[in-house]
C-alpha positions as CSV (number, residue, x, y, z in Angstrom):
1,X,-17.1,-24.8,6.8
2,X,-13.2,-26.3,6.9
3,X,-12.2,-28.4,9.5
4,X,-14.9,-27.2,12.0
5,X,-13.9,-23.9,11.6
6,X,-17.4,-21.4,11.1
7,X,-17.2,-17.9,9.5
8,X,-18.0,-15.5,12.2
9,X,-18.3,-12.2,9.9
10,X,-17.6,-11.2,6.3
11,X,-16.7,-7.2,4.9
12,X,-15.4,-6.1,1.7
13,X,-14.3,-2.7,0.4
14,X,-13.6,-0.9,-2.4
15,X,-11.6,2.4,-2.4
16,X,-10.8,4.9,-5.4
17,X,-6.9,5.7,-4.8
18,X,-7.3,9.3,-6.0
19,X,-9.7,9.5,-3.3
20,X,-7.3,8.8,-0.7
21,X,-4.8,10.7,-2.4
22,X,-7.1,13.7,-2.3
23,X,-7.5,13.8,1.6
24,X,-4.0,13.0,1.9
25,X,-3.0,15.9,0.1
26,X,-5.8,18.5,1.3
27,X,-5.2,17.2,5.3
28,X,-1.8,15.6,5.1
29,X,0.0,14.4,8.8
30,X,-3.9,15.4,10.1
31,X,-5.5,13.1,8.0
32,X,-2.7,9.9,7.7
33,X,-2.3,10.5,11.8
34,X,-5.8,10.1,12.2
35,X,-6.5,7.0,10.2
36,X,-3.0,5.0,9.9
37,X,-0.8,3.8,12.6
38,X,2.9,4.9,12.5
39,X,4.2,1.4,11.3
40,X,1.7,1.8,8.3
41,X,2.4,5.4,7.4
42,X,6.1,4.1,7.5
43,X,5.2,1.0,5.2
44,X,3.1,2.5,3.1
45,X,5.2,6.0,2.2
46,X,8.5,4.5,2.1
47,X,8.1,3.3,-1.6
48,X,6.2,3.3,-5.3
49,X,2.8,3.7,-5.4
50,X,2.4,5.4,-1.9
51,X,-1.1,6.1,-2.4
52,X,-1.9,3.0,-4.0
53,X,-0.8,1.0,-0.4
54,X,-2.9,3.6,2.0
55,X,-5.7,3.0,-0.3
56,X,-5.1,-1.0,0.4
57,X,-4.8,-0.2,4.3
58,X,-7.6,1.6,4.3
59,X,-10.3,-0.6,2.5
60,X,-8.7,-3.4,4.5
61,X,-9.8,-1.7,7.8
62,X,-13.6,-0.9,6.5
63,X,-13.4,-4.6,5.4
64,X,-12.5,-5.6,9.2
65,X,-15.3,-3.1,10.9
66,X,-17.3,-4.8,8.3
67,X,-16.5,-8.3,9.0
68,X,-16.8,-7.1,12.7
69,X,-19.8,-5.7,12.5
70,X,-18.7,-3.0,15.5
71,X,-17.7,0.5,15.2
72,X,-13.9,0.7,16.4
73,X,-11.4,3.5,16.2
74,X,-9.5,3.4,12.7
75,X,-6.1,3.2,14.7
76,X,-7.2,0.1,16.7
77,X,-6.9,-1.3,13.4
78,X,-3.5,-2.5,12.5
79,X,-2.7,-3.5,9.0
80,X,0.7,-5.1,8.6
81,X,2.6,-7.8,6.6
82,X,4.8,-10.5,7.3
83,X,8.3,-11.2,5.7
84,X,6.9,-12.6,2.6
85,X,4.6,-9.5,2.3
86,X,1.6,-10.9,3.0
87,X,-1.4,-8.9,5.3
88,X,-2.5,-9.6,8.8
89,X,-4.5,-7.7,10.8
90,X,-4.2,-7.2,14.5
91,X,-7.3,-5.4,16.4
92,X,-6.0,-3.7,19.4
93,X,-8.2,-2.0,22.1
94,X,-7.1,1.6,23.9
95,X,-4.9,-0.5,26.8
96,X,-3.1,-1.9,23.3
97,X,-4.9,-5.6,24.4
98,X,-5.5,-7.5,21.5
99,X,-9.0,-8.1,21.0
100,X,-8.2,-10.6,17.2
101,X,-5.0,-11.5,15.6
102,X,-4.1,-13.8,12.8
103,X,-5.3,-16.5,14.1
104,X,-9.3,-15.7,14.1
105,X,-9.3,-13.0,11.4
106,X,-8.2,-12.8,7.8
107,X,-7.1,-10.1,5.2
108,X,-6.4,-9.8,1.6
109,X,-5.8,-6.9,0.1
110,X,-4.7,-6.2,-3.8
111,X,-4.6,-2.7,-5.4
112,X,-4.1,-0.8,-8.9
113,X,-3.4,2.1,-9.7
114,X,-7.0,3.7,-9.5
115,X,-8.3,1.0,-7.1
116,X,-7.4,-0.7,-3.8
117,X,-9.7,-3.8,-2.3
118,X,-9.8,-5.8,0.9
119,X,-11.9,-8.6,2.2
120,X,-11.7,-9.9,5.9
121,X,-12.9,-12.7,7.0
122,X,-13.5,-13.5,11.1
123,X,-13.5,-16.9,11.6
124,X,-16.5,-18.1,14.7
C-alpha cells in the first residue's frame, strides 16, 4: 500500500495486433464502431502503426473490465491520452456519468508491432 491508498482490482491483457487487424479488415466501421469510441478511432487511425494503437486500446479496456471485475459495454470504456501522451481511462455509464476517472483507476499501455499490452490498476 502507498500513502493509505489500497488496490481495489488488478487486470492485464495481451492482444496479438494482426488479430485486431484481422476483424478490422473483415468487419471494418462495424467492428471499430462497435468496440472504440469516436475520439479513439480518430487517435488511433490518424497515424503509423494504426493497428498497433487499436490493439493497445483494446487490451487496455479488457485490462479495466478485468481490474473491475464487471462486465461493461466496450464503449463505456474510454481510452485517451493527455498532452504528453500518456493513457487515462475514463468509465462512463449510458447517461455519460462517470462511474472512475484518473483519479481512482490507472492504465499503461505499451505495444509492438505484433503485440499490444495493458494493465489497470483500480485503486480501493
Amino acid at each position: 500500500m502507498v500513502s493509505g491508498i489500497g488496490i481495489g482490482g488488478i487486470g492485464i491483457d495481451l492482444v496479438k495486433v494482426p488479430r485486431i487487424k484481422r476483424l478490422a479488415d473483415k468487419w471494418g466501421r462495424k467492428f471499430l464502431e462497435r468496440v472504440f469510441t469516436k475520439a479513439e478511432r480518430d487517435y488511433c487511425l490518424s497515424g503509423r502503426r494504426q493497428y498497433e494503437h487499436l490493439a493497445g486500446r483494446f487490451a487496455a479496456k479488457e485490462a479495466v473490465i478485468k481490474a473491475l471485475g464487471i462486465k461493461i459495454p466496450w464503449k463505456s470504456i474510454k481510452v485517451e491520452s493527455d498532452r504528453n501522451g500518456r493513457p487515462f481511462v475514463l468509465v462512463e455509464s449510458d447517461n455519460e456519468k462517470t462511474i472512475f476517472s484518473t483519479g481512482d483507476l490507472h492504465v499503461s499501455i505499451t505495444h509492438l508491432e505484433y503485440y499490444a499490452i495493458a494493465i489497470a490498476v483500480v485503486e480501493d
